[in-house]
N, C-alpha and C positions, 0 to 999 in steps of 0.2 A: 504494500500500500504506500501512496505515496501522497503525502500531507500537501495544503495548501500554501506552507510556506516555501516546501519545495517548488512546488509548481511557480509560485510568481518569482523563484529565484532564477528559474528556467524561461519563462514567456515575459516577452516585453509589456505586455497587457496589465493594464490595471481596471479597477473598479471605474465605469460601470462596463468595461471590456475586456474583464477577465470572465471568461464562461466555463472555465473547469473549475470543480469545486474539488474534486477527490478524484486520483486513480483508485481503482481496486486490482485490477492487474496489471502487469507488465512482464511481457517476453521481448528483451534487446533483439533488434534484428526480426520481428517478427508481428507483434500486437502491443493493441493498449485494449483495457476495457477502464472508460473512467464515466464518471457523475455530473450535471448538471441539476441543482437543484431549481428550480426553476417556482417562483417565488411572486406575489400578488406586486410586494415593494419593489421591482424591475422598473425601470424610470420609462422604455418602451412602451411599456403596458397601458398608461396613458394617453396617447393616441392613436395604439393599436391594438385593439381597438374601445371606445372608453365604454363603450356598453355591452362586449365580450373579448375581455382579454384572452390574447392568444398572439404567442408568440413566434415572432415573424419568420418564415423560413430562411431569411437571407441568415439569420443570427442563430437557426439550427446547423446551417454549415460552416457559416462560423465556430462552430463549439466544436465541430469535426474537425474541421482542421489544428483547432486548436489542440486536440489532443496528439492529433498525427505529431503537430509539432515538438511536445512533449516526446512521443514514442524518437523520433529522429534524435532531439540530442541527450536521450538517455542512451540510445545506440552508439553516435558519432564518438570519436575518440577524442580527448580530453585536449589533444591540441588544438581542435577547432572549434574549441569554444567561445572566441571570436567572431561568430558568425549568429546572423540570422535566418531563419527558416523563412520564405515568402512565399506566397500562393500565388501560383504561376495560371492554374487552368483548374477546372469542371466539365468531366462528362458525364451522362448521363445520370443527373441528380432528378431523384422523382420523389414526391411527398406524399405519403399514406395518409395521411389521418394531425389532426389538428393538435397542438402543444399548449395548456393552460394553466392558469395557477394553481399549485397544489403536485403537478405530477414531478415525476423525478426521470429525467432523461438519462440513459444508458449511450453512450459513445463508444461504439467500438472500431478501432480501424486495423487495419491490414497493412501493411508493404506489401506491395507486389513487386517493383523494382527499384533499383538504384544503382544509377551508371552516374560514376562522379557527384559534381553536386545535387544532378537530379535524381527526386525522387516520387514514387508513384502510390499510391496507397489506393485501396477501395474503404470507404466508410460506412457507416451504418450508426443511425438514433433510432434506438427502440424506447416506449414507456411500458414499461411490465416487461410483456410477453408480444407486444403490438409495433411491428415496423411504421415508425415517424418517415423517416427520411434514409435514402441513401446514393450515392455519389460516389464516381471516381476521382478523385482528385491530384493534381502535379504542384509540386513545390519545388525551391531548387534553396540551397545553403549557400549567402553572399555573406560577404564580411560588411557587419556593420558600418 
């Protein structure tokens, strides 16, 4: 498991754009499974929507990626820690079913490749047992 201090020691992201709250797993070189809790107090929430909140998909793949990023430099090797993880591209991201206060988002992503700085992952947001969102996504490691 891997604490919330860790994680904003690792992601440039702060409040209100920090969207992982907690790993629960971690395989270097291979997965993440981590947590969004997802909360009424969200400053989003407020105009999206004010009479049914529900939270915007652009900021469920934002939380993917965010973990990807996480999964990347607990993999990379301690010399390139110097570097930022950037979201390069999105394919085929489709949205199941709607994200509201109260539920707790499951993020899990995948490596599928990495050739130099680029890298490839498949993601996935479920709440329970229920696929939210899923996407492939490309990032690439630049030095800050």
């Amino acid at each position: 498991m891997i604490s919330i201090e860790r994680i904003q020691s690792l992601l440039p992201h702060d409040y209100p754009f920090l969207l992982v709250d907690r790993v629960l797993e971690l395989e270097k070189g291979k997965r993440i499974l981590a947590i969004k809790n997802v909360t009424v107090n969200e400053p989003y929430f407020q105009g999206h929507f004010p009479q049914r909140p529900i939270m915007p998909g652009v900021l469920i793949l934002e939380a993917m990626a965010q973990a990807g990023g996480i999964l990347a430099f607990e993999t990379i090797e301690e010399a390139v820690r110097d570097r930022a993880v950037y979201f390069m591209g999105i394919d085929r991201a489709k949205f199941r079913r709607i994200v509201v206060p109260g539920d707790q988002l499951f993020l899990e992503t995948l490596i599928l490749k990495r050739r130099g700085a680029y890298w490839s992952f498949q993601c996935y947001a479920r709440v329970d047992d229920n696929m939210v969102a899923e996407a492939k996504m490309l990032a690439a490691l630049e030095r800050k």
